[in-house]
PDB file with SEQRES, HELIX, SHEET and CRYST1 records, atoms N, CA, C and O in Angstrom:
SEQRES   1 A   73  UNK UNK UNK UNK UNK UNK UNK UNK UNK UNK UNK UNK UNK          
SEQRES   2 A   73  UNK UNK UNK UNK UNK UNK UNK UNK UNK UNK UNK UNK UNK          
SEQRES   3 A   73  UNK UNK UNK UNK UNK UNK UNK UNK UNK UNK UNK UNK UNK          
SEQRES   4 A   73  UNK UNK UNK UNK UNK UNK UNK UNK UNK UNK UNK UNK UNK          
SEQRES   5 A   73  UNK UNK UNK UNK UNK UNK UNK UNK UNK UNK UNK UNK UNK          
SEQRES   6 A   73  UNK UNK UNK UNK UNK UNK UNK UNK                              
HELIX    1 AA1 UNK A   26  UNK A   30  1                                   5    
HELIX    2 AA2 UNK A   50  UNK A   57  1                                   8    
SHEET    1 AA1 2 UNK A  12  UNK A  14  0                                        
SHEET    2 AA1 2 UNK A  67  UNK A  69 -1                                        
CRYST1    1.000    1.000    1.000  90.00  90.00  90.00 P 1           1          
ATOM      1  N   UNK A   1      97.354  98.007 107.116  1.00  0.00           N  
ATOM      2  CA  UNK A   1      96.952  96.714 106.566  1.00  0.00           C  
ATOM      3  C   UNK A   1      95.524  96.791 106.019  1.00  0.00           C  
ATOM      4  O   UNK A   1      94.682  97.509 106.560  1.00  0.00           O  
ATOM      5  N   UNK A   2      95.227  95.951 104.807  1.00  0.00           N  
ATOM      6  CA  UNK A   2      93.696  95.943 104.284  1.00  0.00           C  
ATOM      7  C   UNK A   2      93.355  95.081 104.706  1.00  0.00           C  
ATOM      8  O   UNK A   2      93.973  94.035 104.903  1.00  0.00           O  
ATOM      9  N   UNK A   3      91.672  95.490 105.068  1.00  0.00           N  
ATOM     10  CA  UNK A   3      91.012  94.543 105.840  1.00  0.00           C  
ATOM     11  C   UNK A   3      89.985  94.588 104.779  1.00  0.00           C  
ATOM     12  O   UNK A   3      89.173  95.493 104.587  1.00  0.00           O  
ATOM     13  N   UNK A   4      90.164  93.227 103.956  1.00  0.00           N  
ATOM     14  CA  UNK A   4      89.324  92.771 102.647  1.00  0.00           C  
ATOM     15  C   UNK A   4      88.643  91.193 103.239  1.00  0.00           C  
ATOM     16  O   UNK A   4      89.119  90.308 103.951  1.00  0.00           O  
ATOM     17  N   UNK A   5      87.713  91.315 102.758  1.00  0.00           N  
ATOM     18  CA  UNK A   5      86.729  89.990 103.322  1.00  0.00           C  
ATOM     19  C   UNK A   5      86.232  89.287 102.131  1.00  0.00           C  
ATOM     20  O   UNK A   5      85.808  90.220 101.449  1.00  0.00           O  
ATOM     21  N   UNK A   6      86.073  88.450 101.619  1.00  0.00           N  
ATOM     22  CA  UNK A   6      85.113  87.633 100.489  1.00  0.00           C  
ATOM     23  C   UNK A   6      84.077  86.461 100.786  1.00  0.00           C  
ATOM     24  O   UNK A   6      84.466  85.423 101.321  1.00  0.00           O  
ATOM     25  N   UNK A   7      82.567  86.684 100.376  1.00  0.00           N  
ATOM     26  CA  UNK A   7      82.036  85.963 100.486  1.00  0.00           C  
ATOM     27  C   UNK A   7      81.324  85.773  99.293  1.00  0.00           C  
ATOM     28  O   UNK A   7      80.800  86.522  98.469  1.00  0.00           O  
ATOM     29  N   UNK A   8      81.494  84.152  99.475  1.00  0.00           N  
ATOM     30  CA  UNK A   8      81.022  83.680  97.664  1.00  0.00           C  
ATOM     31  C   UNK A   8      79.873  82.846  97.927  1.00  0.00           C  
ATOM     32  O   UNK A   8      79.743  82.210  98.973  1.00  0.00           O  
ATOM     33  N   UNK A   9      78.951  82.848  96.878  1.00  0.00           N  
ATOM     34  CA  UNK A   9      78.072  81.580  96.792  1.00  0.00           C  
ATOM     35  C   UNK A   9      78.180  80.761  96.005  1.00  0.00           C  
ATOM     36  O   UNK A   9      77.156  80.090  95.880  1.00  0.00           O  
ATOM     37  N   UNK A  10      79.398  80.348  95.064  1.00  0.00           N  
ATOM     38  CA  UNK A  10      80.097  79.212  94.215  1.00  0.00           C  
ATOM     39  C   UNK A  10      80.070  79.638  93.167  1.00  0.00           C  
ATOM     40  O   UNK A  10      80.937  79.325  92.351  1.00  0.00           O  
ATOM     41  N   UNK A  11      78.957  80.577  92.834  1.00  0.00           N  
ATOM     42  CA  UNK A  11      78.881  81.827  91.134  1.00  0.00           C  
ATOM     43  C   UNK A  11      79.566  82.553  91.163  1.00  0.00           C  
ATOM     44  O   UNK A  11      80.451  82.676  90.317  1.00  0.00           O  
ATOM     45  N   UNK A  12      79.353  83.535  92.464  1.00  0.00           N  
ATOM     46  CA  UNK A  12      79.940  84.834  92.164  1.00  0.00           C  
ATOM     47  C   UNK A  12      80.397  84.940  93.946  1.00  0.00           C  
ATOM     48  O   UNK A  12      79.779  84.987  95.010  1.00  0.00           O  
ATOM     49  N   UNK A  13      81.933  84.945  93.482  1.00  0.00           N  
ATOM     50  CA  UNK A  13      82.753  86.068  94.847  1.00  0.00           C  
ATOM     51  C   UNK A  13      82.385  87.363  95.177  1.00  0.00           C  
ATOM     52  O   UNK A  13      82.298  88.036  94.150  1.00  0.00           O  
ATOM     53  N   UNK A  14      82.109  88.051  96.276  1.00  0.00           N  
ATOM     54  CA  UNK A  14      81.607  89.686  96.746  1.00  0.00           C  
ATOM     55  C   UNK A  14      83.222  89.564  97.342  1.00  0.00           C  
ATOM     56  O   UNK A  14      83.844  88.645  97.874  1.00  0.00           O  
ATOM     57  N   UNK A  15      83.547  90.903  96.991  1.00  0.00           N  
ATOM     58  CA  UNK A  15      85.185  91.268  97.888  1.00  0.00           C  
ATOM     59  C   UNK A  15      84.364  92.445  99.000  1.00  0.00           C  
ATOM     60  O   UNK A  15      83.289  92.998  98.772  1.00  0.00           O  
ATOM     61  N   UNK A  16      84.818  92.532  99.642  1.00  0.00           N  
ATOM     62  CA  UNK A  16      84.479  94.344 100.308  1.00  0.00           C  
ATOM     63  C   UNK A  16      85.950  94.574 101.324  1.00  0.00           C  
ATOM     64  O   UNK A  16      86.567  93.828 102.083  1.00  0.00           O  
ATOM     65  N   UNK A  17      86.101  95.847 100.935  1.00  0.00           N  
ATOM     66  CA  UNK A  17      87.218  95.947 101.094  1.00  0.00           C  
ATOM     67  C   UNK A  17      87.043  97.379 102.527  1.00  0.00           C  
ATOM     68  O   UNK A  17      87.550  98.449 102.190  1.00  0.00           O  
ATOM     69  N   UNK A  18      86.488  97.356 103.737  1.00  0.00           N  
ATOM     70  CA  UNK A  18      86.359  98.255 104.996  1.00  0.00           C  
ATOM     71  C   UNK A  18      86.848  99.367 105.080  1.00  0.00           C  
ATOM     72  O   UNK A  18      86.339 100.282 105.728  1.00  0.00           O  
ATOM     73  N   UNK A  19      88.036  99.453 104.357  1.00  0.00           N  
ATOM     74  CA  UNK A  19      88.368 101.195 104.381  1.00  0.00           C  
ATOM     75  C   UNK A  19      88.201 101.424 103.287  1.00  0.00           C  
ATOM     76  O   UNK A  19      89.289 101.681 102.772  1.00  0.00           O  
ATOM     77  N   UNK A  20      87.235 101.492 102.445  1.00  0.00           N  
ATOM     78  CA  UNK A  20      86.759 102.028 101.230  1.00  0.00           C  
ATOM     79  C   UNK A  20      85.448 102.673 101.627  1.00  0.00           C  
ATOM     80  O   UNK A  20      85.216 103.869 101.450  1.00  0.00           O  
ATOM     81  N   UNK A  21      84.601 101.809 102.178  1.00  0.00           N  
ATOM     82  CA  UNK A  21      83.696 102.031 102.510  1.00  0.00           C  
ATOM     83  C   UNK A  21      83.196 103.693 102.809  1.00  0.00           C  
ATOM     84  O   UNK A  21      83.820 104.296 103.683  1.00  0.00           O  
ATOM     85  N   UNK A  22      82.346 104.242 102.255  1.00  0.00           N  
ATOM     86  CA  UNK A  22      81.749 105.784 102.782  1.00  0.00           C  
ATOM     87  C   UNK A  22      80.100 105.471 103.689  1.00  0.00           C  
ATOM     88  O   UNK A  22      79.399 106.379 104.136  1.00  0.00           O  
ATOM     89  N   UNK A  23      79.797 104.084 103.780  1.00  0.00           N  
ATOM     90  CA  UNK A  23      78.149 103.989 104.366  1.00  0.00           C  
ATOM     91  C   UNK A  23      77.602 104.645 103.461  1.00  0.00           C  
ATOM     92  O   UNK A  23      77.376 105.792 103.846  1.00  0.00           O  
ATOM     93  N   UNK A  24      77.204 104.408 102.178  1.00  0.00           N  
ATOM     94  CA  UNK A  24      76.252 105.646 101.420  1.00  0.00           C  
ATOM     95  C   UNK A  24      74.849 104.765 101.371  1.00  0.00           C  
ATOM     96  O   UNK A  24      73.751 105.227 101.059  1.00  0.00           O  
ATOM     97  N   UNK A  25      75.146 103.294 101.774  1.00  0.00           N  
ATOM     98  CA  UNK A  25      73.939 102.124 102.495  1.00  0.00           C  
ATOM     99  C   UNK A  25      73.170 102.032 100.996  1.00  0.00           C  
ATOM    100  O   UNK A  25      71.970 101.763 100.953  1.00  0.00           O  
ATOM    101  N   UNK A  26      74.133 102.333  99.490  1.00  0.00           N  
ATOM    102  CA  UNK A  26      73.403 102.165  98.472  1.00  0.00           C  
ATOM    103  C   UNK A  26      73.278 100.029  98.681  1.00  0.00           C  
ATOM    104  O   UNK A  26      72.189  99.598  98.302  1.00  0.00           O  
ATOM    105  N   UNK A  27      74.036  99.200  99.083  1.00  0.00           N  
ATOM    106  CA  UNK A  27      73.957  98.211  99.075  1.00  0.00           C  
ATOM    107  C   UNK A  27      72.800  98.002  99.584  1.00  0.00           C  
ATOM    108  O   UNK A  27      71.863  97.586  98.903  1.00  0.00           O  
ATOM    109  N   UNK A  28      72.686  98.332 101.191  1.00  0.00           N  
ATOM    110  CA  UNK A  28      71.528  97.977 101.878  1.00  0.00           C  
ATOM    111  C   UNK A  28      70.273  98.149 100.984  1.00  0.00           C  
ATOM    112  O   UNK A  28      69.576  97.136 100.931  1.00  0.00           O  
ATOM    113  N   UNK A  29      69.810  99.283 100.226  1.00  0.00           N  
ATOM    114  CA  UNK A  29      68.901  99.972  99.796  1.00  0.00           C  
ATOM    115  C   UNK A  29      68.632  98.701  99.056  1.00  0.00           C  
ATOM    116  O   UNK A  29      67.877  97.817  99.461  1.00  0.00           O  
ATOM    117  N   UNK A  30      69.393  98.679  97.801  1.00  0.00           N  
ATOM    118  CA  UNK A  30      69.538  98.028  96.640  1.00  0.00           C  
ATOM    119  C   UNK A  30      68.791  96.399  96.544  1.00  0.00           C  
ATOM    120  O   UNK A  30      67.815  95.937  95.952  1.00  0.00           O  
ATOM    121  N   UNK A  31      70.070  95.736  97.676  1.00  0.00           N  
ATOM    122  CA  UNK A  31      69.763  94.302  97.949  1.00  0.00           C  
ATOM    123  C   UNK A  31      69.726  94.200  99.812  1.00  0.00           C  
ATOM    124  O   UNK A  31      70.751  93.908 100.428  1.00  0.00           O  
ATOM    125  N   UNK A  32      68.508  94.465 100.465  1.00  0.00           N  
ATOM    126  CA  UNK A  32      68.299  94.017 101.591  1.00  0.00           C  
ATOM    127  C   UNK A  32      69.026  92.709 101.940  1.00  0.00           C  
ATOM    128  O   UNK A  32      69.907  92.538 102.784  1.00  0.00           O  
ATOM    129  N   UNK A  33      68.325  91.613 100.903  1.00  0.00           N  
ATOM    130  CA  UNK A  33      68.069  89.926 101.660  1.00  0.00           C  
ATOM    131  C   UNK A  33      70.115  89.703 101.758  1.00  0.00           C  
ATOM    132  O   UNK A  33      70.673  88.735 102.275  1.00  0.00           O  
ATOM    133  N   UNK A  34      70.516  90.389 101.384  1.00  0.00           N  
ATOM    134  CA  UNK A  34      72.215  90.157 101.275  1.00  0.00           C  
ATOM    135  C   UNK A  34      72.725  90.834 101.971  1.00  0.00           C  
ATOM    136  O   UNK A  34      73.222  90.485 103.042  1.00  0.00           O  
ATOM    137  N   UNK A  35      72.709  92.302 101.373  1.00  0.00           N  
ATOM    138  CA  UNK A  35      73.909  93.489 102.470  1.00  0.00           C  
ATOM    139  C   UNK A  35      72.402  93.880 103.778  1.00  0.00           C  
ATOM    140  O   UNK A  35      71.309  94.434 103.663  1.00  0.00           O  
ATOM    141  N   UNK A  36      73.175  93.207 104.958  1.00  0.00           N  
ATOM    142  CA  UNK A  36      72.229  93.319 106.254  1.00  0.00           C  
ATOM    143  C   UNK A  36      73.439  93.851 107.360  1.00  0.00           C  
ATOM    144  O   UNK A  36      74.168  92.963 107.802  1.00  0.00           O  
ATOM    145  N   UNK A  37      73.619  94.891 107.702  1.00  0.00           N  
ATOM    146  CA  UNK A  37      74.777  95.629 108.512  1.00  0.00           C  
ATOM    147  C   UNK A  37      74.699  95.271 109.923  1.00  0.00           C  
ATOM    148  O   UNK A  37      75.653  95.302 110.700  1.00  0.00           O  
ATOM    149  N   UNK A  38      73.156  94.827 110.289  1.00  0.00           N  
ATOM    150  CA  UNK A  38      73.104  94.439 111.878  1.00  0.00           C  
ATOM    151  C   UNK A  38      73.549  92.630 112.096  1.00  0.00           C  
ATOM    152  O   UNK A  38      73.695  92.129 113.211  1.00  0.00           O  
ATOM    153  N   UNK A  39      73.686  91.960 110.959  1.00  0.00           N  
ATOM    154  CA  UNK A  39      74.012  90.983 111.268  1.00  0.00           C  
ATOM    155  C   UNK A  39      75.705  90.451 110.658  1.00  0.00           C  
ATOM    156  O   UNK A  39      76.456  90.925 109.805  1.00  0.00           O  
ATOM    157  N   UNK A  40      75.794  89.360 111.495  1.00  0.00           N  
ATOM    158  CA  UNK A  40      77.828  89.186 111.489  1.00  0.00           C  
ATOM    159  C   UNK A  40      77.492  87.509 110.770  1.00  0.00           C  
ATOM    160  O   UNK A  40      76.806  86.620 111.275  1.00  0.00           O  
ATOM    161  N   UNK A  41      78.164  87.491 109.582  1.00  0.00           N  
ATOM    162  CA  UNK A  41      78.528  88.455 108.940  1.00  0.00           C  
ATOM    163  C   UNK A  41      77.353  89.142 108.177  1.00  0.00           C  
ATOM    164  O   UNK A  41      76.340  88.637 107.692  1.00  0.00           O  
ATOM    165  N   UNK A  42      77.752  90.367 108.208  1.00  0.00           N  
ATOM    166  CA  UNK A  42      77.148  91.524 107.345  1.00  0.00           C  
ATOM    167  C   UNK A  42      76.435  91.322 105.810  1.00  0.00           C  
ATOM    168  O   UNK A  42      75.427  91.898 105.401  1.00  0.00           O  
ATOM    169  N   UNK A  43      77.203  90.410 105.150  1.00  0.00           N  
ATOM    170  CA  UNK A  43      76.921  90.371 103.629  1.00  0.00           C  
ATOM    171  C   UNK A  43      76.926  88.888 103.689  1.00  0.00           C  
ATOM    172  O   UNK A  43      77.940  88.220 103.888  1.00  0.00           O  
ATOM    173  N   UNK A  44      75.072  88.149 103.406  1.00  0.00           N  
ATOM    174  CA  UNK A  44      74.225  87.106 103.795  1.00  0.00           C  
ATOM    175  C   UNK A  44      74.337  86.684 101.942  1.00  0.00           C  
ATOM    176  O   UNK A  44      73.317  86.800 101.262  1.00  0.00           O  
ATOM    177  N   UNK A  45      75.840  86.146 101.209  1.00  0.00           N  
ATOM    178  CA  UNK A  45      75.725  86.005  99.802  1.00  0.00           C  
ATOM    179  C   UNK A  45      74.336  85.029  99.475  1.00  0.00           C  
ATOM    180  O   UNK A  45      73.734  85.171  98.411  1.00  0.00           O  
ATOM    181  N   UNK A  46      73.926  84.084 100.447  1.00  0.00           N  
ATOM    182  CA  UNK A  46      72.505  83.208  99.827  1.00  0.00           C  
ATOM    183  C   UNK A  46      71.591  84.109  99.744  1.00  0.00           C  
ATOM    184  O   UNK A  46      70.488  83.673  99.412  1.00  0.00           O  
ATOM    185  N   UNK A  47      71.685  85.483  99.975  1.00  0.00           N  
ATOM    186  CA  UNK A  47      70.061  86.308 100.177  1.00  0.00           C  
ATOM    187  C   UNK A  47      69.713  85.791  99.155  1.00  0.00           C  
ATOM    188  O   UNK A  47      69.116  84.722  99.286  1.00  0.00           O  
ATOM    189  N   UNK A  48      69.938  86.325  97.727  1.00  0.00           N  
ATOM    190  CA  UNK A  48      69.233  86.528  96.709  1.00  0.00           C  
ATOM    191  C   UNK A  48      69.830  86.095  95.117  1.00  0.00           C  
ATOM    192  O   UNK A  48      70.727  85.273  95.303  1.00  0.00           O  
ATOM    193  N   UNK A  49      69.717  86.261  94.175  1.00  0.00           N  
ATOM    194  CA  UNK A  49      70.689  85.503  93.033  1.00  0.00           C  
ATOM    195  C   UNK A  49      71.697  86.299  92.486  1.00  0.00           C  
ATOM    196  O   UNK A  49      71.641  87.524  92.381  1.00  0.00           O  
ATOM    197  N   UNK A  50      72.816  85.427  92.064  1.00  0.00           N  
ATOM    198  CA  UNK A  50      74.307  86.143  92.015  1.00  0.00           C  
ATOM    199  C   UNK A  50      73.960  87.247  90.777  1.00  0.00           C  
ATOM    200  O   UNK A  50      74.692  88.207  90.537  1.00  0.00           O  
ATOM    201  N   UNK A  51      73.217  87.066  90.334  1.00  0.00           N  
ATOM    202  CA  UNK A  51      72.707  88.413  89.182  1.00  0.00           C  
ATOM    203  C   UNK A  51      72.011  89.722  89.548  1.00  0.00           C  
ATOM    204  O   UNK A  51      71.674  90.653  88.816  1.00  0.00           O  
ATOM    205  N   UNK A  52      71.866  89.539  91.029  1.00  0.00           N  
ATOM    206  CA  UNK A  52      70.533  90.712  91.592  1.00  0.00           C  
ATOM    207  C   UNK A  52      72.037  91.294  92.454  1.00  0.00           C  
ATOM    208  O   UNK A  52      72.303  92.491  92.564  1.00  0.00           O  
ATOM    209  N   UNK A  53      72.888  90.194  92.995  1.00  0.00           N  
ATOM    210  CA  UNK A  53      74.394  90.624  93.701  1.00  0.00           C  
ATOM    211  C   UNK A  53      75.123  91.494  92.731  1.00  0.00           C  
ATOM    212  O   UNK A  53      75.447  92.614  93.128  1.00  0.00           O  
ATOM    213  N   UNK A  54      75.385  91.182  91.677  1.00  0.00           N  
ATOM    214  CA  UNK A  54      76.232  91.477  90.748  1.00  0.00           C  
ATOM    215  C   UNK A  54      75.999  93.070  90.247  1.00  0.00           C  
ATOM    216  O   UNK A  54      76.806  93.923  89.879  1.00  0.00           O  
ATOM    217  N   UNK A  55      74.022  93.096  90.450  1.00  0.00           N  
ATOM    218  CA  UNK A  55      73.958  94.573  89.960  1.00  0.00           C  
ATOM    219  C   UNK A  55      73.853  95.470  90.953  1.00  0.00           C  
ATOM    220  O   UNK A  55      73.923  96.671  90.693  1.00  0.00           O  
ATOM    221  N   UNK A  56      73.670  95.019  92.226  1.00  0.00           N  
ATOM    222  CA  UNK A  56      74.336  95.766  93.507  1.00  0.00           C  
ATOM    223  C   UNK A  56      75.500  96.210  93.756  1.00  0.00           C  
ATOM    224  O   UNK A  56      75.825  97.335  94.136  1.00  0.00           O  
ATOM    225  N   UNK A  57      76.099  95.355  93.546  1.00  0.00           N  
ATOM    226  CA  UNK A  57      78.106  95.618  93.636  1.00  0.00           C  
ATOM    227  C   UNK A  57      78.239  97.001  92.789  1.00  0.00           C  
ATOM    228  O   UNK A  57      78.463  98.120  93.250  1.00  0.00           O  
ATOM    229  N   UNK A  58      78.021  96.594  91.293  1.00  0.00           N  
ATOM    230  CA  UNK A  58      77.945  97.050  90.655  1.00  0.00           C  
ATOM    231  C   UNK A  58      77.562  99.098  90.797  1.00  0.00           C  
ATOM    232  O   UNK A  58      77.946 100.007  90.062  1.00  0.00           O  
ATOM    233  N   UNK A  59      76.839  99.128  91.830  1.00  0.00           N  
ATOM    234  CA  UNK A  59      76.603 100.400  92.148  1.00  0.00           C  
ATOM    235  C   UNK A  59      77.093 101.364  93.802  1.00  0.00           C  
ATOM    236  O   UNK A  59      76.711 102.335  94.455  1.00  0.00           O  
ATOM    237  N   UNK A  60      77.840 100.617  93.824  1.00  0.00           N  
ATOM    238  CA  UNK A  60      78.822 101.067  94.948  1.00  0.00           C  
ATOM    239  C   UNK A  60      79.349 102.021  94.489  1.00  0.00           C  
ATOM    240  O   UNK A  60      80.078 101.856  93.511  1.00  0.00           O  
ATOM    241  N   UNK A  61      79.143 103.456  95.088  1.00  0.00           N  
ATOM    242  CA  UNK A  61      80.190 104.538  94.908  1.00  0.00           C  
ATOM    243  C   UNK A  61      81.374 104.800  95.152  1.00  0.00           C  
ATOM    244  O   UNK A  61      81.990 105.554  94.399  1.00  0.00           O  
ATOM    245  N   UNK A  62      81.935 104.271  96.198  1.00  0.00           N  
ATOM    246  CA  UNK A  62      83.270 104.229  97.049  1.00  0.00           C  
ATOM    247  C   UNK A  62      84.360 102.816  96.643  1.00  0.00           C  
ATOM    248  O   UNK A  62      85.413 102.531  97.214  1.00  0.00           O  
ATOM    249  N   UNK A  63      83.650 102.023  95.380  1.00  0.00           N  
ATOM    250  CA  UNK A  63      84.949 100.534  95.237  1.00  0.00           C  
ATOM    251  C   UNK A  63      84.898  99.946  96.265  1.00  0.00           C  
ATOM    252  O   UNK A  63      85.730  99.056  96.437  1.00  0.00           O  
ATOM    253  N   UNK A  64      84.174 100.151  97.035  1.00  0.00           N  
ATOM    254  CA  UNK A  64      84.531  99.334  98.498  1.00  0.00           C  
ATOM    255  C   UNK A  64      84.123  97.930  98.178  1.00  0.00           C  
ATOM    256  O   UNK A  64      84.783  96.964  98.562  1.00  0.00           O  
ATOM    257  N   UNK A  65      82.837  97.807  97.346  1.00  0.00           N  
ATOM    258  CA  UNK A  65      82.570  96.341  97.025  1.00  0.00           C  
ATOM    259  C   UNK A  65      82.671  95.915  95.905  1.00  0.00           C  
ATOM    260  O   UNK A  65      81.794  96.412  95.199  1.00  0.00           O  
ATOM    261  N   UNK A  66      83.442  95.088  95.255  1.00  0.00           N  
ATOM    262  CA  UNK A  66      84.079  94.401  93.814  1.00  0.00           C  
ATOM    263  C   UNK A  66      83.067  92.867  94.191  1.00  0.00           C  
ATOM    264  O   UNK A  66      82.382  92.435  95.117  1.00  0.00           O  
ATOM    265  N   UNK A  67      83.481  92.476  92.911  1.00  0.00           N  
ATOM    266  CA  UNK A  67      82.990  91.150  92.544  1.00  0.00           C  
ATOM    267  C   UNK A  67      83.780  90.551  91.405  1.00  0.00           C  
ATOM    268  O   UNK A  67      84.136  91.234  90.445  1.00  0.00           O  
ATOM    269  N   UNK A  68      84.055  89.227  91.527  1.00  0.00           N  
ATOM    270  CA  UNK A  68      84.618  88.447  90.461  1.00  0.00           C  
ATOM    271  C   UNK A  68      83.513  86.793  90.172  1.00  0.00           C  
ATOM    272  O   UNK A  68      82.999  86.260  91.155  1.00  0.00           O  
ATOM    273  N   UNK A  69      83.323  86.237  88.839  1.00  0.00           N  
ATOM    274  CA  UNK A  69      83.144  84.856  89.070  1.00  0.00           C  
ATOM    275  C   UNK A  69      83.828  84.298  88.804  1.00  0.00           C  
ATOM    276  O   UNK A  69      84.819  84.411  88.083  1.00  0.00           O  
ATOM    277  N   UNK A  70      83.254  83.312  89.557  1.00  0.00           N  
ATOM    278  CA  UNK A  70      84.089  81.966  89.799  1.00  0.00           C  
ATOM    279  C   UNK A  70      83.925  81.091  88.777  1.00  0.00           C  
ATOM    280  O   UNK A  70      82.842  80.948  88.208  1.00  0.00           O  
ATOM    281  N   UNK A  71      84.955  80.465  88.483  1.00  0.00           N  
ATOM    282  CA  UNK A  71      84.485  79.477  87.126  1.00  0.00           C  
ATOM    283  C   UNK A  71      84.174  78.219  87.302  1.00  0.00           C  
ATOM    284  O   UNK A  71      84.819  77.554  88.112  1.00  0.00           O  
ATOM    285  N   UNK A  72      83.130  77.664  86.579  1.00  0.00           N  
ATOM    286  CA  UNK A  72      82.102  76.617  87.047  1.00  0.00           C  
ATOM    287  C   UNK A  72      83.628  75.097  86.883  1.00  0.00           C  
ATOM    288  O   UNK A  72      84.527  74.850  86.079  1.00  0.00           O  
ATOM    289  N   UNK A  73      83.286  74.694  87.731  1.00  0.00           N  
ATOM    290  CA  UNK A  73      83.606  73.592  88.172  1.00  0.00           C  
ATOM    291  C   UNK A  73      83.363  72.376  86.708  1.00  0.00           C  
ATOM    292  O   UNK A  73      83.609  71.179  86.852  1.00  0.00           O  
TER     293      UNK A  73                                                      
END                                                                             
């Protein structure tokens, strides 16, 4: 079974998908105030703006973390 999680901040959905994952902690590096591994949940989407998210995702080696937006209301 996939164990896929989504957390949105009303802009932009983060997917992460746990068995993709390799820890290469490029998220952590990237965007601290968001991908935080010691805290539950893990990925804090208010850290920082869905554009600083977007170019984080964006550099995931493993697909483990996708992103889609959401369309404005």
């Amino acid at each position: 079974m996939e164990d896929k999680k989504e957390y949105s901040n009303g802009e932009v959905t983060v997917v992460w998908q746990a068995e993709k994952c390799i820890h290469s902690n490029n998220c952590v590096k990237n965007n601290p105030q968001v991908f935080q591994p010691k805290m539950r949940p893990w990925i804090q989407i208010d850290g920082s703006s869905s554009e600083k998210i977007i170019e984080t995702v964006k550099k995931c080696p493993s697909g483990a973390l996708s992103f889609y937006q959401n369309n404005p209301s």
